[in-house]
C-alpha positions as CSV (number, residue, x, y, z in Angstrom):
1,X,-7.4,36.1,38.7
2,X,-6.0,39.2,38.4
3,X,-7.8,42.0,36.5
4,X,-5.1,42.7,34.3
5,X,-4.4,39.1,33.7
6,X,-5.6,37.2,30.6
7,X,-8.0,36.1,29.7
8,X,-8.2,32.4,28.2
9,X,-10.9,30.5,27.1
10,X,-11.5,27.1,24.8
11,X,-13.3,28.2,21.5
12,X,-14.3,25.1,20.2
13,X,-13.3,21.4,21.5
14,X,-11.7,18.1,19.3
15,X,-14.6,16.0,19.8
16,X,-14.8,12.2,17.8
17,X,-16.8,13.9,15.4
18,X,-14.8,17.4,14.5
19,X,-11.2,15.7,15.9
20,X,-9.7,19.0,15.1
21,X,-10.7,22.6,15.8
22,X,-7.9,24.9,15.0
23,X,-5.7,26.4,11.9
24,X,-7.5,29.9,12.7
25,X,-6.2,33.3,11.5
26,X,-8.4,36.6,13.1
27,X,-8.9,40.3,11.7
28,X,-10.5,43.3,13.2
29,X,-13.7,45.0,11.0
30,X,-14.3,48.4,10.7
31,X,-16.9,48.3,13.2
32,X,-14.3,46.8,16.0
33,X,-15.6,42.9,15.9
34,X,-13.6,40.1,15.3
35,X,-13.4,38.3,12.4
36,X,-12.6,34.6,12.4
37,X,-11.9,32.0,9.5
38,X,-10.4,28.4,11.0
39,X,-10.6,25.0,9.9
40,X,-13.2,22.5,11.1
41,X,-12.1,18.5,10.7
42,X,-13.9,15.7,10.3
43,X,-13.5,11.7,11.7
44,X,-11.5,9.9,9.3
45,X,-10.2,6.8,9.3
46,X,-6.5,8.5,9.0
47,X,-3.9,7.5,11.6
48,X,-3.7,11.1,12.8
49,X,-7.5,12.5,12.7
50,X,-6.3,15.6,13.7
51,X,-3.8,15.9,11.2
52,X,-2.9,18.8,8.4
53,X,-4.7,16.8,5.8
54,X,-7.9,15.1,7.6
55,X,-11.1,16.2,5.8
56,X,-12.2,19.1,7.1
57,X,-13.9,22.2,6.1
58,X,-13.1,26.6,6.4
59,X,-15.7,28.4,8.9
60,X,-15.9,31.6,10.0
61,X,-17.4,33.2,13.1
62,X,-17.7,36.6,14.1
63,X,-17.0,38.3,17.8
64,X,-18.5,41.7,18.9
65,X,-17.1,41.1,22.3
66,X,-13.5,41.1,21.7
67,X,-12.9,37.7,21.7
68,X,-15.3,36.4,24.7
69,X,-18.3,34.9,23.2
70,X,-18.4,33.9,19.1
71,X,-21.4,34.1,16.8
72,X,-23.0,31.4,14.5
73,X,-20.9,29.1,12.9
74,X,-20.6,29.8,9.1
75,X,-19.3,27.6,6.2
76,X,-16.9,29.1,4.2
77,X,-15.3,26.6,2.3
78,X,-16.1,22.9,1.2
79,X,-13.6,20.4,-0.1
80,X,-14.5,19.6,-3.5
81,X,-14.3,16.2,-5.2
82,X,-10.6,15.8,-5.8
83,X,-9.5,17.6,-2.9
84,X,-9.5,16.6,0.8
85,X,-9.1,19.5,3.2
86,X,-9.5,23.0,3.4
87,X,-6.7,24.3,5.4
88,X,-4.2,27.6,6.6
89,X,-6.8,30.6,6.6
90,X,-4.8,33.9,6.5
91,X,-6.6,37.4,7.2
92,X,-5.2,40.9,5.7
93,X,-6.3,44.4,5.7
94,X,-4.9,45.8,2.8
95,X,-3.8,49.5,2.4
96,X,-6.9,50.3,0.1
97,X,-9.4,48.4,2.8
98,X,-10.2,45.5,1.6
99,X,-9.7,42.4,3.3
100,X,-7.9,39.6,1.5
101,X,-8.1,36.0,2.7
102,X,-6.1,33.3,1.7
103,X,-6.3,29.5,1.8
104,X,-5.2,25.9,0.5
105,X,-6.5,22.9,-0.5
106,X,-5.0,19.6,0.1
107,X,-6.0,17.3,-3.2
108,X,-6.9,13.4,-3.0
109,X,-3.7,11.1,-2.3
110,X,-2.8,9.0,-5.6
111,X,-1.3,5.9,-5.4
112,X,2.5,6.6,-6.1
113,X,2.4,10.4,-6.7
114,X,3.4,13.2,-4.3
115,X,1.0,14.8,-2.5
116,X,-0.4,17.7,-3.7
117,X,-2.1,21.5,-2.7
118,X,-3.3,24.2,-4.3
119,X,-3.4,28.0,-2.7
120,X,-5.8,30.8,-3.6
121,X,-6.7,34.1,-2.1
122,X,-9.9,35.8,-2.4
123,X,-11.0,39.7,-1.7
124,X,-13.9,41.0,0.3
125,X,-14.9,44.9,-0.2
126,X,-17.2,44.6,2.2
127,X,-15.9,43.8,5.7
128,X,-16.3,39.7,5.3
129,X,-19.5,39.9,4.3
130,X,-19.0,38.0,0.8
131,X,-16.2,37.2,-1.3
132,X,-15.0,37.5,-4.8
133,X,-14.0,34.5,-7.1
134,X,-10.9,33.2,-5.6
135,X,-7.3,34.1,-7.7
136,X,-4.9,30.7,-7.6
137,X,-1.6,31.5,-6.3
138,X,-0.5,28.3,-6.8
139,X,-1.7,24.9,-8.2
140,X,-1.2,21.1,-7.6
141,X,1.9,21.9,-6.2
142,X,3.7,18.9,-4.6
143,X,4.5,19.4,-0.5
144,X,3.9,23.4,-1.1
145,X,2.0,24.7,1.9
146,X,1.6,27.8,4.4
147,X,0.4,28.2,7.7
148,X,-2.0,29.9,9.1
149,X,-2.5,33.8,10.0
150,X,0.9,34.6,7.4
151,X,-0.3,36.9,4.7
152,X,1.4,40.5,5.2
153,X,1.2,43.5,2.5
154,X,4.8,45.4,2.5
155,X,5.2,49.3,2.1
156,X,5.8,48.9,-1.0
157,X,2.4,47.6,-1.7
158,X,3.3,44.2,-2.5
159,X,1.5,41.1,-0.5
160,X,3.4,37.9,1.0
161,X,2.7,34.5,1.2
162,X,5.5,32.4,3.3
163,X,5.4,28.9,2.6
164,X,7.3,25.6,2.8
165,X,8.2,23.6,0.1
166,X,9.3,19.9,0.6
167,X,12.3,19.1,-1.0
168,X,11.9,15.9,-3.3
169,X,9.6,13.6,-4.3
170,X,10.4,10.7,-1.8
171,X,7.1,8.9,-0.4
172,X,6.4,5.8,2.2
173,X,3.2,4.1,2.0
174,X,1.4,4.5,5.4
175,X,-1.9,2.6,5.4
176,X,-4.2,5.1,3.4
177,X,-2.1,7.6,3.4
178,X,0.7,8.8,1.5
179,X,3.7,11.2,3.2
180,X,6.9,12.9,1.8
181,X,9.6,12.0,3.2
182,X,12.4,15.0,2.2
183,X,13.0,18.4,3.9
184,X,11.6,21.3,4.1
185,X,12.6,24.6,2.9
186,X,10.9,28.2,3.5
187,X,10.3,30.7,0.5
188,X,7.2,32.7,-0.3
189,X,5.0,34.3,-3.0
190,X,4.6,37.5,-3.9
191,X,1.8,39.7,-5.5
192,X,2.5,43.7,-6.9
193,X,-1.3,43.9,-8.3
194,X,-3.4,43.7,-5.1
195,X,-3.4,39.6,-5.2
196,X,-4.2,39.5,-9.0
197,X,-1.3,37.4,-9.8
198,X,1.2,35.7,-8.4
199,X,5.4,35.3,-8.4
200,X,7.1,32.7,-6.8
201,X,10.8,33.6,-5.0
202,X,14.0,32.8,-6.6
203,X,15.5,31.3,-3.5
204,X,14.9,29.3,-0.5
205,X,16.2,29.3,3.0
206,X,17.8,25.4,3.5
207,X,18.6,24.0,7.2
208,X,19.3,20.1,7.6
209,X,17.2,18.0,9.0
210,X,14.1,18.1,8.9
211,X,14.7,21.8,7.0
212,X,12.8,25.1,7.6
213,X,9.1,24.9,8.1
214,X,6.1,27.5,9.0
215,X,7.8,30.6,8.1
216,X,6.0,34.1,9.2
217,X,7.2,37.3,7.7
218,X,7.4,40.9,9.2
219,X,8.7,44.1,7.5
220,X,11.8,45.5,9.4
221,X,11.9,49.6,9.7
222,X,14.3,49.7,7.2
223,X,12.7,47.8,4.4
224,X,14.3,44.8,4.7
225,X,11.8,41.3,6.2
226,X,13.0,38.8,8.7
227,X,11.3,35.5,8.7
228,X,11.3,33.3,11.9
229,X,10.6,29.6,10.8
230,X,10.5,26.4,12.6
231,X,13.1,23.9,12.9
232,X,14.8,20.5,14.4
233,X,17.2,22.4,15.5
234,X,16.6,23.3,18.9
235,X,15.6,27.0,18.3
236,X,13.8,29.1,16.1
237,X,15.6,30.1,12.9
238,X,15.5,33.5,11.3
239,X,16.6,34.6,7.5
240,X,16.4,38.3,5.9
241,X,15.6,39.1,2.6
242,X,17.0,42.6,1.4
243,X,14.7,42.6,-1.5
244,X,11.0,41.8,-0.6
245,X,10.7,38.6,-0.5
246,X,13.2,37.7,-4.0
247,X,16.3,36.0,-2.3
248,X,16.3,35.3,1.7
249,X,19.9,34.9,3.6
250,X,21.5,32.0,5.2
251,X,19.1,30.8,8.0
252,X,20.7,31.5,11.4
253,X,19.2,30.8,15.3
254,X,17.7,33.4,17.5
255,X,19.4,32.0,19.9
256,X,15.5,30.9,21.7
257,X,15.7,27.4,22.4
258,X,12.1,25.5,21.0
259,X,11.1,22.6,19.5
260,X,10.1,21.8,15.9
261,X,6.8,24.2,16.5
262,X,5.0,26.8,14.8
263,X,5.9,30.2,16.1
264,X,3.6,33.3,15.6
265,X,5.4,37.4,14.8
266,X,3.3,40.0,14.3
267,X,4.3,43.9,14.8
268,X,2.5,45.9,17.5
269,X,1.6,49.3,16.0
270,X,1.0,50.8,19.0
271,X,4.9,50.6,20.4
272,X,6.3,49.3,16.8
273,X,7.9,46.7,18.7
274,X,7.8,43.1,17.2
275,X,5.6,40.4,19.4
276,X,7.2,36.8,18.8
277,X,5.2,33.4,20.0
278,X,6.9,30.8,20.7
279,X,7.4,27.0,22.5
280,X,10.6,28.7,24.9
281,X,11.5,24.9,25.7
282,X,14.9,22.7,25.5
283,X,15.3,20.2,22.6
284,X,14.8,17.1,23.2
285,X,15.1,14.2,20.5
286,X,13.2,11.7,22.3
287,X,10.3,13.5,22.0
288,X,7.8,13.6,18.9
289,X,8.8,17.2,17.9
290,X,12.0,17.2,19.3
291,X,11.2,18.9,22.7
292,X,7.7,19.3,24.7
293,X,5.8,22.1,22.7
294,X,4.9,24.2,26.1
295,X,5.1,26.7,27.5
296,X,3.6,29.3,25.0
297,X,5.9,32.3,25.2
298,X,5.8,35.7,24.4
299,X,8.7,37.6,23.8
300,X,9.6,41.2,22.6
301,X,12.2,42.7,20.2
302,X,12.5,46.8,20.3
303,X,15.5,46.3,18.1
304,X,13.8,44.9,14.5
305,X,14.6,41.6,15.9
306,X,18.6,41.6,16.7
307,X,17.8,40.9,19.9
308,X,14.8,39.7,22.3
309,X,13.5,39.7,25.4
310,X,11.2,37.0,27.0
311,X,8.0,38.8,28.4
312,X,5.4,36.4,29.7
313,X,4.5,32.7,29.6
314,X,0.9,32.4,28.3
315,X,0.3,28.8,29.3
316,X,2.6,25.8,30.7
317,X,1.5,22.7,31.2
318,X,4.0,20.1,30.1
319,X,1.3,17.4,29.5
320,X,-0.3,19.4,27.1
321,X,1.8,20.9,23.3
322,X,0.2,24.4,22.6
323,X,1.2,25.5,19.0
324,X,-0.1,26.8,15.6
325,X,-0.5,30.8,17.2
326,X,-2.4,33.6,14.9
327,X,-2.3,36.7,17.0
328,X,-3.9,40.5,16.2
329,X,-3.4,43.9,18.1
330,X,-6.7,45.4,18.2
331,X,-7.3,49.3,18.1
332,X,-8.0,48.8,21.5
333,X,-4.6,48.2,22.7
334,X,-5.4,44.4,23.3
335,X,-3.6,41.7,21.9
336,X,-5.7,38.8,20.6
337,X,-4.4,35.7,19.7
338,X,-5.6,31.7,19.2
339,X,-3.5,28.4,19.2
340,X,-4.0,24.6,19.5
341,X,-3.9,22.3,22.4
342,X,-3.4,19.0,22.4
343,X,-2.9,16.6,25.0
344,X,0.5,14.4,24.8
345,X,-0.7,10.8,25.2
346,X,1.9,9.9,27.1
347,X,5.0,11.4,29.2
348,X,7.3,8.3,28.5
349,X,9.8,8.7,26.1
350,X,9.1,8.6,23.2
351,X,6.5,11.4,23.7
352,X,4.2,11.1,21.4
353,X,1.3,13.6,20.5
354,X,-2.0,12.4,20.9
355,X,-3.2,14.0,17.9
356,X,-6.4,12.5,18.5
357,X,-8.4,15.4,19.6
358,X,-7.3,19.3,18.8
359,X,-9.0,22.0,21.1
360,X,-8.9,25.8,19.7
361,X,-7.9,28.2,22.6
362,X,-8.2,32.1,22.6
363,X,-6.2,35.0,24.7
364,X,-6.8,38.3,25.0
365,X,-4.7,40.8,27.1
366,X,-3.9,44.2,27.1
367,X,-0.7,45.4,26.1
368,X,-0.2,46.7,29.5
369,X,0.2,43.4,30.7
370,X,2.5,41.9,27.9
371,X,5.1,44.5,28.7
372,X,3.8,44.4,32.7
């Protein structure tokens, strides 16, 4: 390997007792360690153990070696007794210095309800170290959810939540479980008193199909946000809102063909460019998320996002989906950034994930290769 190359390692294996390792967001501390908060499942007799909604738990760890080698294992944050899972960590430095972090809680399945979540966010003053009383953004919401490493704070001041809402109250009885069987549609909430309270938007972006999922927001240089979400429709989607969040635009493609996956944006202060993550792969209906969810792609937009350009492949292995991405820049001009791996259980079509075991995976680069 190259020196330049990256560098890539395997955090934390799905083993049959923790089936899923993953959901992570990260944040730099003042003192130039890495914070981490991620979700931690548990064995469950669900059909999908490594699904959104297995039991499972919020750690946190702590890096001092940019990435490399991770501290102690911490607990966070504990289901309670009508709740389930503790899920979608999100990590922001706000303009004053504290940290916010924000998180949902999937409650118990009842027979013949919807399923439903509850958000909060919570503030540290003192670099991760504890935590105030969590504020609820939202509560018992049916199909609301976020997705990990999303929360942004605007120019303005204000924060941003992205989420997905599912359309509907439709539900199929699985076994144990419950699921909704609608669309999705991507919105957000917003907060203009540091995370005090909350507003929800007045409008949501539609797409058929399966609708818009795991939106992630970014503020353009002219005020306005784009939001990339994910989609059935054989690319990533994008919307703009022209006033913070309020009402978002038609969706439209990218024109970057991907699957129904997660993709990661973040902007890179050092250039001002915008980093995208994404599955650069063909659709393909026969397969579980409508395409093979690899390779992990990194692509650039020095234009606020009219156009991009595909930099690098992180990792391609066509047996494997890699998805989920939280990614930082650190002040040290490298580019840090975790995802989830899962093995496909089979090639045939239907592909089918496994979803039996989810590893947690970790790059770090330098910018200098990104833009190579």
């Amino acid at each position: 390997m190259a020196k330049d190359d990256p560098q890539i390692l395997t955090i934390a294996r799905g083993s049959e007792q923790h089936p899923r390792n993953g959901g992570a967001d990260l944040i730099e501390l003042a003192d130039g360690s890495i914070f981490m908060a991620r979700m931690l499942a548990y064995d469950s007799p669900l059909d999908q153990p490594a699904g959104d909604d297995a039991p499972s738990d919020l750690i946190a760890q702590v890096s001092r070696d940019g990435g490399m080698t991770w501290g102690e294992q911490m607990t966070f944050l504990k289901p309670g007794p009508d709740e389930t899972a503790a899920y979608a960590p999100g990590l922001l430095r706000l303009s004053d210095g504290d940290i916010l972090y924000r998180y949902e809680m999937y409650h118990r399945f009842v027979k013949d309800e919807p399923r439903c979540i509850s958000g909060y966010v919570c503030r540290s003053r003192d670099e991760c170290r504890t935590f105030d009383e969590p504020v609820t953004i939202f509560s018992r919401s049916p199909h609301l959810t976020g997705s990990q490493g999303d929360l942004r704070q605007l120019a303005s001041g204000r924060i941003l939540v992205p989420v997905c809402h599912m359309e509907g109250n439709a539900l199929q009885e699985d076994g144990a479980t419950l699921a909704p069987t609608d669309t999705s549609v991507a919105g957000c909430f917003t907060s203009d008193d540091g995370g005090r309270t909350w507003d929800e938007c007045d409008q949501y972006v539609y797409l058929p199909m399966r609708g818009t999922m795991e939106p992630k927001v970014e503020q353009l240089a002219d005020g306005r946000l784009l939001m990339v979400m994910r989609t059935q429709l054989g690319s990533v989607f994008e919307s703009i809102s022209e006033d913070e969040g309020r009402t978002w635009s038609n969706a439209q493609t990218t024109g970057l063909p991907a699957p129904e996956s997660c993709p990661g944006l973040r902007r890179i202060p050092q250039t001002g460019d915008l980093l995208l993550i994404w599955n650069d792969s063909p659709y393909d209906p026969r397969f579980d998320h409508y395409g093979v969810r690899s390779p992990l792609s990194l692509g650039i937009s020095k234009d606020d996002g009219r156009t991009w350009t595909k930099m690098r492949d992180l990792e391609n292995d066509p047996q494997w989906e890699f998805t989920n991405p939280a990614v930082i820049v650190t002040s040290r001009d490298r580019v840090v950034m975790t995802y989830e791996a899962s093995p496909y259980d089979s090639m045939e079509h239907p592909g089918r994930l496994g979803r039996t075991r989810m590893d947690l995976k970790l790059a770090t680069f330098d910018l200098d290769w990104l833009y190579g």
